[in-house]
Backbone as CSV, one residue per row, in Angstrom:
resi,resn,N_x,N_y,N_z,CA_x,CA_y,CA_z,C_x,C_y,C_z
1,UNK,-19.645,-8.562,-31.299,-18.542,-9.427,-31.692,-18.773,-10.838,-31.148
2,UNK,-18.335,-11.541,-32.191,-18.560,-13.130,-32.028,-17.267,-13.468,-31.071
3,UNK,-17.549,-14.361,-29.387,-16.917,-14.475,-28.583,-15.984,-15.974,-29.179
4,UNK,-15.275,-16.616,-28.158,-14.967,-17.918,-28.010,-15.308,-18.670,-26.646
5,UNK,-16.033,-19.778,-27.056,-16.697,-20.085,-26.335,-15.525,-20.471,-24.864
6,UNK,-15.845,-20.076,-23.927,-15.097,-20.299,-22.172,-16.188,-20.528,-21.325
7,UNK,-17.472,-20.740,-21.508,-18.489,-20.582,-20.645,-18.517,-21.776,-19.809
8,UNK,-17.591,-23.009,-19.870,-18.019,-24.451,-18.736,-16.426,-24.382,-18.408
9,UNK,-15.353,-23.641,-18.322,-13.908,-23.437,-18.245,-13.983,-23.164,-16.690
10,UNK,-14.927,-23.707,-15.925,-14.745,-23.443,-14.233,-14.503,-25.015,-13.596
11,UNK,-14.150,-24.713,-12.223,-14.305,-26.000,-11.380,-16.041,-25.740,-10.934
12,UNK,-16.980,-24.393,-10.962,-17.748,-24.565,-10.108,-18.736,-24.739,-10.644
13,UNK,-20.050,-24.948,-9.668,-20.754,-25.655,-10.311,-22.077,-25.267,-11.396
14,UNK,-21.816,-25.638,-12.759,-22.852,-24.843,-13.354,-24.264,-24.243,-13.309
15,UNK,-24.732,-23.400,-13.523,-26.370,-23.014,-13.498,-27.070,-24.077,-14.670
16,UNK,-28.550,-24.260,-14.323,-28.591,-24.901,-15.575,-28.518,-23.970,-16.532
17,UNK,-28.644,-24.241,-18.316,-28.397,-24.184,-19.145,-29.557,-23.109,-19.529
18,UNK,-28.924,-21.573,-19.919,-29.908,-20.655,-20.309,-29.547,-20.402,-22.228
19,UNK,-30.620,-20.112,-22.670,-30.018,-19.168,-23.889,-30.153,-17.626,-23.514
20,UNK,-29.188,-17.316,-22.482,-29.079,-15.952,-22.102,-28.370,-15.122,-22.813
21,UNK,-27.904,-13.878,-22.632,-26.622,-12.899,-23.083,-25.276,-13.338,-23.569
22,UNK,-24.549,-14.290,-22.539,-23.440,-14.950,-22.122,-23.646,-15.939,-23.153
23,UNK,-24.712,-16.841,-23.753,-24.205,-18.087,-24.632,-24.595,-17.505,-25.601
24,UNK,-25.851,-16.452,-25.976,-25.762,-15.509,-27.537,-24.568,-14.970,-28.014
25,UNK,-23.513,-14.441,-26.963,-22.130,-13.983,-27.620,-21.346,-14.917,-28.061
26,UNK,-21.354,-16.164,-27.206,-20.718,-17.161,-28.160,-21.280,-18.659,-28.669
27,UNK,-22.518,-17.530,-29.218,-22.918,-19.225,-29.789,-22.461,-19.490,-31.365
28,UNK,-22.002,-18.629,-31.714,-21.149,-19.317,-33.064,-20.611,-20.199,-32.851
29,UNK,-19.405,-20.165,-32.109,-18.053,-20.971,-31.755,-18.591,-22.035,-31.243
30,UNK,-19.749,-22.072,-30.324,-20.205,-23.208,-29.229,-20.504,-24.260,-30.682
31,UNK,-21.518,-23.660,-31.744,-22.209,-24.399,-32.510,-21.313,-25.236,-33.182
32,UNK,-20.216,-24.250,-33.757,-19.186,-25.048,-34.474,-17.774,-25.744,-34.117
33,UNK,-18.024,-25.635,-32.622,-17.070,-26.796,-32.246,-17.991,-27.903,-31.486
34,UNK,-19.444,-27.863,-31.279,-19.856,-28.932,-30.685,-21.103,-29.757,-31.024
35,UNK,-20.976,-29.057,-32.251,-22.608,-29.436,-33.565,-21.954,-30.686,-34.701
36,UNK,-21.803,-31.711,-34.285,-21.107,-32.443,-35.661,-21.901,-32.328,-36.924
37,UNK,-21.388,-31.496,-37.947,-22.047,-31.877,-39.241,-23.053,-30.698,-39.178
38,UNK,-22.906,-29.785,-38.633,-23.640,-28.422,-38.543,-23.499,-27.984,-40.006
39,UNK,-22.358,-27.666,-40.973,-22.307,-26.974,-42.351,-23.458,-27.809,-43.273
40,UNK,-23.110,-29.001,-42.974,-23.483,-30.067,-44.034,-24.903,-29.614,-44.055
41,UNK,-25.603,-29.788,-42.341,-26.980,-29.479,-42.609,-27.356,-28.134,-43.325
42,UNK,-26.705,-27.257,-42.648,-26.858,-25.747,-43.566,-26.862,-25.677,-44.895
43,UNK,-26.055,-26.954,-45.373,-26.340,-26.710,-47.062,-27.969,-27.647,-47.841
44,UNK,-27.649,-28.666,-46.589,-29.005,-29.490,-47.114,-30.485,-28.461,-47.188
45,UNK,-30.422,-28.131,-46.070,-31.563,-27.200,-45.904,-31.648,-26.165,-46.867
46,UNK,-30.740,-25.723,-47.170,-30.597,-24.929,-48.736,-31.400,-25.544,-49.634
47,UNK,-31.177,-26.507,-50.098,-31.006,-27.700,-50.964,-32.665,-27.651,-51.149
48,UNK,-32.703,-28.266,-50.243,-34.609,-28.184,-49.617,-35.460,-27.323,-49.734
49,UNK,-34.889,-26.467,-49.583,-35.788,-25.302,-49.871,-36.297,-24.745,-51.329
50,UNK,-35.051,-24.910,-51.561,-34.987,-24.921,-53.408,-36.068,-25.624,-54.021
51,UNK,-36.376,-26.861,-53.797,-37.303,-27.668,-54.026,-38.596,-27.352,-53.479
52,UNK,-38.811,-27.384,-52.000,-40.199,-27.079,-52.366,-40.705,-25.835,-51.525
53,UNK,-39.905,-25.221,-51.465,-40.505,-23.443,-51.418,-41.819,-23.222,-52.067
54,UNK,-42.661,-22.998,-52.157,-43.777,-22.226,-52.757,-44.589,-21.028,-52.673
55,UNK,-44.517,-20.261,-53.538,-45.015,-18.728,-53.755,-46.079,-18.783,-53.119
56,UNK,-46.414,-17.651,-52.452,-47.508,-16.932,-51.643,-47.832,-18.147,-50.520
57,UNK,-46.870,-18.472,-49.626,-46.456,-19.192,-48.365,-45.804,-18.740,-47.457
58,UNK,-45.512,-19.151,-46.061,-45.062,-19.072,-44.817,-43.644,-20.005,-44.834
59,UNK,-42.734,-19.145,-44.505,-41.599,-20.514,-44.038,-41.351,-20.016,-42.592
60,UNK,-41.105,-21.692,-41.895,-40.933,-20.998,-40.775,-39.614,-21.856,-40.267
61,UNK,-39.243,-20.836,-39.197,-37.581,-21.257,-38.358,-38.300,-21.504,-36.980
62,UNK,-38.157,-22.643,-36.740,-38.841,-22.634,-35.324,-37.865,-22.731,-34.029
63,UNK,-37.170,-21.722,-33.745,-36.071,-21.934,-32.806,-34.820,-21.338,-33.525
64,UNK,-34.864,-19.845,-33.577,-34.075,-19.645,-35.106,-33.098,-19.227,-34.783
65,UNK,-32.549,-19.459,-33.116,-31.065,-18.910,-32.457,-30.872,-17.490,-33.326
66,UNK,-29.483,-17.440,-33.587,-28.933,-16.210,-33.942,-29.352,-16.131,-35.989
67,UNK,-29.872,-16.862,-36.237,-30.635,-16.701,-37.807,-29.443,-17.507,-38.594
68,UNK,-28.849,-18.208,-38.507,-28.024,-18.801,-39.526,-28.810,-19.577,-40.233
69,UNK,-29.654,-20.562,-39.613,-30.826,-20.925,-41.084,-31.676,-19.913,-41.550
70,UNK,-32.373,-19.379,-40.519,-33.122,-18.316,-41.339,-32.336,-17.682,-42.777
71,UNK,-31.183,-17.525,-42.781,-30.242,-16.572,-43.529,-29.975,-17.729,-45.094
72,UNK,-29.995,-18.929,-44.707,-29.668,-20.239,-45.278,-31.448,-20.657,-46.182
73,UNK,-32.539,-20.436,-45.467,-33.622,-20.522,-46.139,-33.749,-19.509,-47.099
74,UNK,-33.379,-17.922,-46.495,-33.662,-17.054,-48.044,-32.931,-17.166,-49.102
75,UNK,-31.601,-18.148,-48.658,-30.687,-18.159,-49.748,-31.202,-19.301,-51.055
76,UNK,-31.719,-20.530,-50.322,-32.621,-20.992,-50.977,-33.822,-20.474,-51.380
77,UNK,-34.746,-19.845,-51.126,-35.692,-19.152,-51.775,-35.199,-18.106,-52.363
78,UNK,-34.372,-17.837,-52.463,-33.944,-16.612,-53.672,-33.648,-17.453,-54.934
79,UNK,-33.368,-19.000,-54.666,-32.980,-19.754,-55.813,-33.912,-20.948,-56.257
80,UNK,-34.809,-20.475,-55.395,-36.364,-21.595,-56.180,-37.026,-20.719,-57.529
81,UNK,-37.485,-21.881,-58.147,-38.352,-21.245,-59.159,-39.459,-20.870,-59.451
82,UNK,-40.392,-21.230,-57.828,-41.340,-20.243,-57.186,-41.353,-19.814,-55.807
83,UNK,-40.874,-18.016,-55.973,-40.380,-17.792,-54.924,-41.016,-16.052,-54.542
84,UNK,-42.185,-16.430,-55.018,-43.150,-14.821,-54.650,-43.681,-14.436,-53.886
85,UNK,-43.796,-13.177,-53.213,-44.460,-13.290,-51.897,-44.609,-14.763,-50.690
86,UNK,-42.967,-14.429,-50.375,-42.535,-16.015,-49.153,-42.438,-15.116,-48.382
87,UNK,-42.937,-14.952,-47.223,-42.545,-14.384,-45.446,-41.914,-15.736,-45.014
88,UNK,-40.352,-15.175,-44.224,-39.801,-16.214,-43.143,-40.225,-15.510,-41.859
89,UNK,-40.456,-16.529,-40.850,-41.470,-16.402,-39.897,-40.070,-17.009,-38.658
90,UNK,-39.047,-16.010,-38.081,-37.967,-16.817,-37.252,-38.122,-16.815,-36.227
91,UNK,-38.111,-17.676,-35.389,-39.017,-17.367,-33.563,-38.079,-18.046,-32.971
92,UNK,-37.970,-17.346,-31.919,-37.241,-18.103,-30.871,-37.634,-17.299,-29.174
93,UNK,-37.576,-18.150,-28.274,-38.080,-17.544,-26.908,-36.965,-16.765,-26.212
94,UNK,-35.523,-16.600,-26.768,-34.807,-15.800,-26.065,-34.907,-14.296,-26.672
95,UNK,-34.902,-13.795,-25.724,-34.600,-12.184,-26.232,-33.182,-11.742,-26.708
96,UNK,-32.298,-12.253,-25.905,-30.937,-11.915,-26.342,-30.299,-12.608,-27.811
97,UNK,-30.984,-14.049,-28.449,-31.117,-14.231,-29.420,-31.204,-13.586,-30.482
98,UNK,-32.358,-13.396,-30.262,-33.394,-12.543,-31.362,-32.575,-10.719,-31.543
99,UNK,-32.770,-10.618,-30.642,-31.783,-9.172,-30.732,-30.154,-9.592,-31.471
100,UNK,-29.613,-10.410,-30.868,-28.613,-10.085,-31.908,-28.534,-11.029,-33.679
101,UNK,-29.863,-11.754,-33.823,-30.389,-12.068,-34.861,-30.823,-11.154,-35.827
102,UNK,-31.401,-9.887,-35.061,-31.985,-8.460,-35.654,-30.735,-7.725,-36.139
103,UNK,-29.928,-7.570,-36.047,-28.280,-7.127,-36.195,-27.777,-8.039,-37.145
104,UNK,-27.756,-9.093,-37.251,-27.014,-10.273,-38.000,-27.685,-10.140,-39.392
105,UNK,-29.083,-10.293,-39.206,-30.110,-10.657,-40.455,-29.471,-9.044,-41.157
106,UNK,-30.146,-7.848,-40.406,-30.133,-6.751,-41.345,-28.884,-6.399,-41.804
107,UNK,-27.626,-6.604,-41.599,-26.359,-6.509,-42.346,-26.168,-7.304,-43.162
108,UNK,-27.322,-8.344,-43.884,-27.128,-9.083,-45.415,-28.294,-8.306,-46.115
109,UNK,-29.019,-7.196,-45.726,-29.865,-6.329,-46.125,-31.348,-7.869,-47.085
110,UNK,-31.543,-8.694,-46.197,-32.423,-9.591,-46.717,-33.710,-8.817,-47.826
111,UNK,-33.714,-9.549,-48.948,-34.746,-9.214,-50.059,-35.774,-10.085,-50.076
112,UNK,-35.899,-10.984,-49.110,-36.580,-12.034,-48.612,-37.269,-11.371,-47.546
113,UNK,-38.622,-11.267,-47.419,-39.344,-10.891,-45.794,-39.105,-11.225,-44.651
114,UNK,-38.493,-11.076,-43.694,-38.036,-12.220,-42.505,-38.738,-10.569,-41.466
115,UNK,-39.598,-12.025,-40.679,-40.853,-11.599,-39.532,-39.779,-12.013,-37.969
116,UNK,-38.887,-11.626,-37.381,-38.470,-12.180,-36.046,-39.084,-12.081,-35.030
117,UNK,-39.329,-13.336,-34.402,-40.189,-12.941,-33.222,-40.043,-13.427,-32.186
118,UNK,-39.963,-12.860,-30.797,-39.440,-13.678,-29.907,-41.010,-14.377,-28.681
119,UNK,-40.961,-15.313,-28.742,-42.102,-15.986,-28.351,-41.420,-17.525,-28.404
120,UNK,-42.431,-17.932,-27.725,-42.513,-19.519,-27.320,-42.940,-20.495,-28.487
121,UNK,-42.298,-21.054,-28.967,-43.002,-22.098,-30.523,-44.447,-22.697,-29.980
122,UNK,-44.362,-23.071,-28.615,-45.497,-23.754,-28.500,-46.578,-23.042,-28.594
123,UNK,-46.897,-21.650,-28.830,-47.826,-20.591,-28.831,-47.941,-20.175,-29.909
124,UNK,-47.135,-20.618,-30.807,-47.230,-20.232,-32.384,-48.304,-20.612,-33.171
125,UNK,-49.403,-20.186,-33.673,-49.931,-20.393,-34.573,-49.246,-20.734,-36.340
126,UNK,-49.316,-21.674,-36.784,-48.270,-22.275,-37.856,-49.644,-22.749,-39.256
127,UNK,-48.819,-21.326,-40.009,-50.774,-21.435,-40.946,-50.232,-21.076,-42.871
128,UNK,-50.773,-21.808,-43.600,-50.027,-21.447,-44.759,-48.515,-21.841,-44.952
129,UNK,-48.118,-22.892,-44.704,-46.402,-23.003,-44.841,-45.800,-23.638,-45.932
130,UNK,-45.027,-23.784,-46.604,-44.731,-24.905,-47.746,-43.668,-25.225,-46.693
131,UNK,-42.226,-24.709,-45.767,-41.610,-25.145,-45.465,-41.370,-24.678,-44.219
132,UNK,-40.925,-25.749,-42.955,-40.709,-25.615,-41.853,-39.498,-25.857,-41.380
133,UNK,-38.671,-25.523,-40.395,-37.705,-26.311,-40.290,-37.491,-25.938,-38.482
134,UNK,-36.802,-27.010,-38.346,-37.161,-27.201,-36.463,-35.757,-28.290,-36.299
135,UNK,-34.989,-27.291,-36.237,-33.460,-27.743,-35.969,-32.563,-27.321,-34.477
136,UNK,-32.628,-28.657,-33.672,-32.215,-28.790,-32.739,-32.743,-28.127,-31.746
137,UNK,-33.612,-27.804,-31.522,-34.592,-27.320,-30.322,-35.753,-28.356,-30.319
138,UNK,-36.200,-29.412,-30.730,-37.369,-30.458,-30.279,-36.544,-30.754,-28.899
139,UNK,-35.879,-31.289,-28.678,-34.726,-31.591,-26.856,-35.396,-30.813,-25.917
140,UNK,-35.331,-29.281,-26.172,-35.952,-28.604,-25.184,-37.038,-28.456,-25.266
141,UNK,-37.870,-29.071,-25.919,-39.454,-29.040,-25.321,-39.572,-29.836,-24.275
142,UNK,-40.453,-29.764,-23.510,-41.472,-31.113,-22.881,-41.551,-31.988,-22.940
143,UNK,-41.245,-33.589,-23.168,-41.751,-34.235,-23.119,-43.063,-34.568,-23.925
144,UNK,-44.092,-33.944,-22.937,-45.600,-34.461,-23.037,-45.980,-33.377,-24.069
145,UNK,-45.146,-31.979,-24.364,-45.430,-30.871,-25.463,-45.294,-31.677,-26.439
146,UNK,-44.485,-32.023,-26.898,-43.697,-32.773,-28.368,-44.817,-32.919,-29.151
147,UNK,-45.843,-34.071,-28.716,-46.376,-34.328,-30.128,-47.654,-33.160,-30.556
148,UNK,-47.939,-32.359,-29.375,-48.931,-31.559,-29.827,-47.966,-30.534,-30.762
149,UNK,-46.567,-29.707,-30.186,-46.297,-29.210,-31.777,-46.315,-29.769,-32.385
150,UNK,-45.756,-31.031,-32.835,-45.256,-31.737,-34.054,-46.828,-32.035,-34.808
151,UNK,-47.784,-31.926,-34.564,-49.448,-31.662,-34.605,-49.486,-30.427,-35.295
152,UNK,-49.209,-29.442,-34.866,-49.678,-28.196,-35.332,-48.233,-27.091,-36.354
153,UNK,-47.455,-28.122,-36.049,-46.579,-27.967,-37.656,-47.570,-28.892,-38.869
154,UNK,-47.759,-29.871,-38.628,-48.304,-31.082,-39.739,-49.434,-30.145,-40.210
155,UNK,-50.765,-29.620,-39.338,-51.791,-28.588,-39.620,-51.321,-27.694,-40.426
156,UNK,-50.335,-27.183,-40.048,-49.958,-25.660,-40.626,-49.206,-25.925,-42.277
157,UNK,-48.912,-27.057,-42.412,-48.148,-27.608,-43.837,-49.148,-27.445,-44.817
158,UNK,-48.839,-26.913,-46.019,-49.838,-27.011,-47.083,-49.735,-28.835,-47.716
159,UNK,-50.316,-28.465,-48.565,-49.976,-29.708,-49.694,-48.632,-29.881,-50.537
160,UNK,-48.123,-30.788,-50.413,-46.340,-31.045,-50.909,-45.928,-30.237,-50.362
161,UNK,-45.652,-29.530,-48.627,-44.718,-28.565,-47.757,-43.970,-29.787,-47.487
162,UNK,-42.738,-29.556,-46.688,-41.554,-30.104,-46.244,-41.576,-29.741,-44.634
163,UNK,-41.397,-30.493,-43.983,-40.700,-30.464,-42.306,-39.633,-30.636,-42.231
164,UNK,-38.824,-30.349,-42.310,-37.082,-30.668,-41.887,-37.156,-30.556,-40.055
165,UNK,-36.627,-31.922,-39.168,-36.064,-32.287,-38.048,-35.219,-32.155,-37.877
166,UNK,-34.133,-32.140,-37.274,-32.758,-32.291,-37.282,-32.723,-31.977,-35.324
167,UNK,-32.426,-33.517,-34.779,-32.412,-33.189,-33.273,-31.296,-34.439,-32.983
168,UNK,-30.886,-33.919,-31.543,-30.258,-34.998,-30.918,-31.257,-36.433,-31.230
169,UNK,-30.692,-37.717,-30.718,-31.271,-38.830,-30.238,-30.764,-39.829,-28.843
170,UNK,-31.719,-40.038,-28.248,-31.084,-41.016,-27.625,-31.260,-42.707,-28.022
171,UNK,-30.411,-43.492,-28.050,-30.108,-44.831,-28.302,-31.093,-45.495,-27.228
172,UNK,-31.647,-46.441,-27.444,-31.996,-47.540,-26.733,-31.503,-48.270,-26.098
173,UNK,-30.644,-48.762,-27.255,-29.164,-49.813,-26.755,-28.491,-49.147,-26.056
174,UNK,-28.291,-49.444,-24.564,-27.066,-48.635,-23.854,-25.442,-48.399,-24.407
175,UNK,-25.346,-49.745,-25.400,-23.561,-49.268,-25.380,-23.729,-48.336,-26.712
176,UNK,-24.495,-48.675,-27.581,-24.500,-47.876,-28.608,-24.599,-46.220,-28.375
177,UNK,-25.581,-46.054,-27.250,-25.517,-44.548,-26.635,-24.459,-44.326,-25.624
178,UNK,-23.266,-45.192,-25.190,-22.005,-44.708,-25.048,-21.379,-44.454,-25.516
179,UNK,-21.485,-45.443,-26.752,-20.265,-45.114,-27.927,-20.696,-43.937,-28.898
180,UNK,-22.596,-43.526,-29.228,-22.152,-42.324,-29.639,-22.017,-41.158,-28.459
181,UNK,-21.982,-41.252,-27.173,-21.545,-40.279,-26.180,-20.264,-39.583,-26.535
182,UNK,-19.629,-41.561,-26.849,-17.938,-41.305,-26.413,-17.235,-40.442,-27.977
183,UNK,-17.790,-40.263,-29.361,-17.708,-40.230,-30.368,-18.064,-38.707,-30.088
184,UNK,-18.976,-38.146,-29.350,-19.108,-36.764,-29.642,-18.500,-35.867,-28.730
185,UNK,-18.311,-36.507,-27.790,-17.274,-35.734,-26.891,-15.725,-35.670,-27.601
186,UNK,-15.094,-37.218,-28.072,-14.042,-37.080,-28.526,-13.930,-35.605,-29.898
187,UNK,-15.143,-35.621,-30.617,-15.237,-34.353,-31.510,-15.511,-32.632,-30.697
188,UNK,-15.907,-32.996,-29.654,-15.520,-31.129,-29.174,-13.968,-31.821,-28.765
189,UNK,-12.836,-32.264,-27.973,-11.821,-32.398,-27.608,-11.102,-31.710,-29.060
190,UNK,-11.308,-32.744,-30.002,-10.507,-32.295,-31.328,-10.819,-30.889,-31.781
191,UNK,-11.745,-30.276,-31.315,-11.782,-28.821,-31.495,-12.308,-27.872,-30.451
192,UNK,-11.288,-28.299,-29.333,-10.385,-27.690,-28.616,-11.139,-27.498,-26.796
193,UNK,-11.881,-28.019,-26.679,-12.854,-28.604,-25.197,-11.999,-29.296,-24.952
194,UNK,-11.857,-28.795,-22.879,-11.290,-29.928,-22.369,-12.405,-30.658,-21.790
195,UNK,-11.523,-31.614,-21.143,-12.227,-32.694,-20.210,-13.852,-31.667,-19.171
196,UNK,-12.767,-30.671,-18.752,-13.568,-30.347,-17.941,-14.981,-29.076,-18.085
197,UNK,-14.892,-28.592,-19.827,-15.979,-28.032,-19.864,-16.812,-28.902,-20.479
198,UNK,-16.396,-29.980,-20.989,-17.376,-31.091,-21.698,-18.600,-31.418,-20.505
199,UNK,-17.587,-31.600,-19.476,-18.591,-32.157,-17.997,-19.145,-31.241,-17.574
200,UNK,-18.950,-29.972,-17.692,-19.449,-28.504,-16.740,-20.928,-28.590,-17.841
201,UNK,-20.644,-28.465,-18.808,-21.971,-28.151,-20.140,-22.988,-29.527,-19.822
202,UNK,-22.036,-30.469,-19.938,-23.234,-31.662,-19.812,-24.003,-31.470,-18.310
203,UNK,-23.474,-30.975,-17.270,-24.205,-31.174,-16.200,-25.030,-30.191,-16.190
204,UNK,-24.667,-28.818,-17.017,-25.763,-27.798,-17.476,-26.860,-27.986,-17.799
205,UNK,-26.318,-29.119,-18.516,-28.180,-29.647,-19.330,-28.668,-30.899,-19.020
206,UNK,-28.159,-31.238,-17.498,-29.241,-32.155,-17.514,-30.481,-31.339,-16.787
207,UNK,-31.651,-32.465,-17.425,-32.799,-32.054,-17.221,-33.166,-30.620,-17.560
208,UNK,-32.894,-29.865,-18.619,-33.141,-29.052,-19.109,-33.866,-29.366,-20.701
């Protein structure tokens, strides 16, 4: 059962930031009260896929949390007009993820191949793909990792494949990265974060 998110609802002081047991039960709720514009992307990526999916290819989810894109790519490849022999390839390094991704996926009984695997992206071999997608997990890489995946996604792309990004940013301009600070905090408040798990989560992740 899908929780509601209470996990930064303390005075004390947070651990850093795991994708453990505790944020797999409620990472629905987390996503959709603190992801601005989370649906929108879910439909784009649809959208995308539709287009350039290509038969006897690899798609891959690189960081595929609990499978809501994964689930969102077969829906688009069920509606491309070459869509034959596609394996989705969904990886992510948590176990508690992936397990309840394995539960999620098989109760839409997918007619689409979906490969789950729990491993590290940076260890992924990425071979044959028309489409990739790497949504909101580039943050938690490395640093100095970054451009060697972003290397061996580009390798692994066929001819006319697609990369879809979709990550935080940080601003250059300092006030501009206050004001979108102050803009995304005010959007978890409006759906329903107080003051004080906004600060418990953010101090979760720094340096994570």
């Amino acid at each position: 059962m899908n929780q509601r998110d209470k996990l930064f609802d303390t005075e004390q002081t947070p651990e850093p930031f795991r994708f453990n047991e505790s944020v797999a039960a409620v990472f629905p709720d987390m996503i959709q009260r603190s992801v601005p514009g989370y649906e929108f992307c879910l439909s784009q990526i649809e959208k995308i896929t539709k287009k350039f999916v290509q038969s006897n290819s690899n798609v891959y989810d690189l960081g595929c949390s609990l499978g809501a894109i994964t689930l969102t790519l077969r829906s688009g490849i069920i509606q491309a007009p070459s869509n034959s022999n596609i394996e989705i390839h969904a990886i992510d390094s948590s176990h508690a993820m992936i397990e309840r991704a394995k539960n999620h996926i098989q109760a839409f009984s997918p007619s689409v191949s979906i490969n789950l695997q729990c491993e590290d992206i940076l260890n992924v071999e990425i071979r044959n793909s028309s489409l990739i997608v790497l949504a909101y997990t580039l943050q938690f890489i490395p640093q100095e990792k970054r451009t060697d995946l972003l290397k061996n996604i580009y390798q692994g792309l066929l001819p006319n494949g697609a990369f879809i990004l979709i990550d935080k940013i940080h601003e250059i301009d300092p006030i501009m990265q206050d004001i979108s600070t102050d803009l995304h905090h005010e959007f978890k408040r409006n759906n329903g974060y107080s003051d004080l798990e906004i600060s418990k989560k953010r101090q979760a992740l720094e340096n994570v």
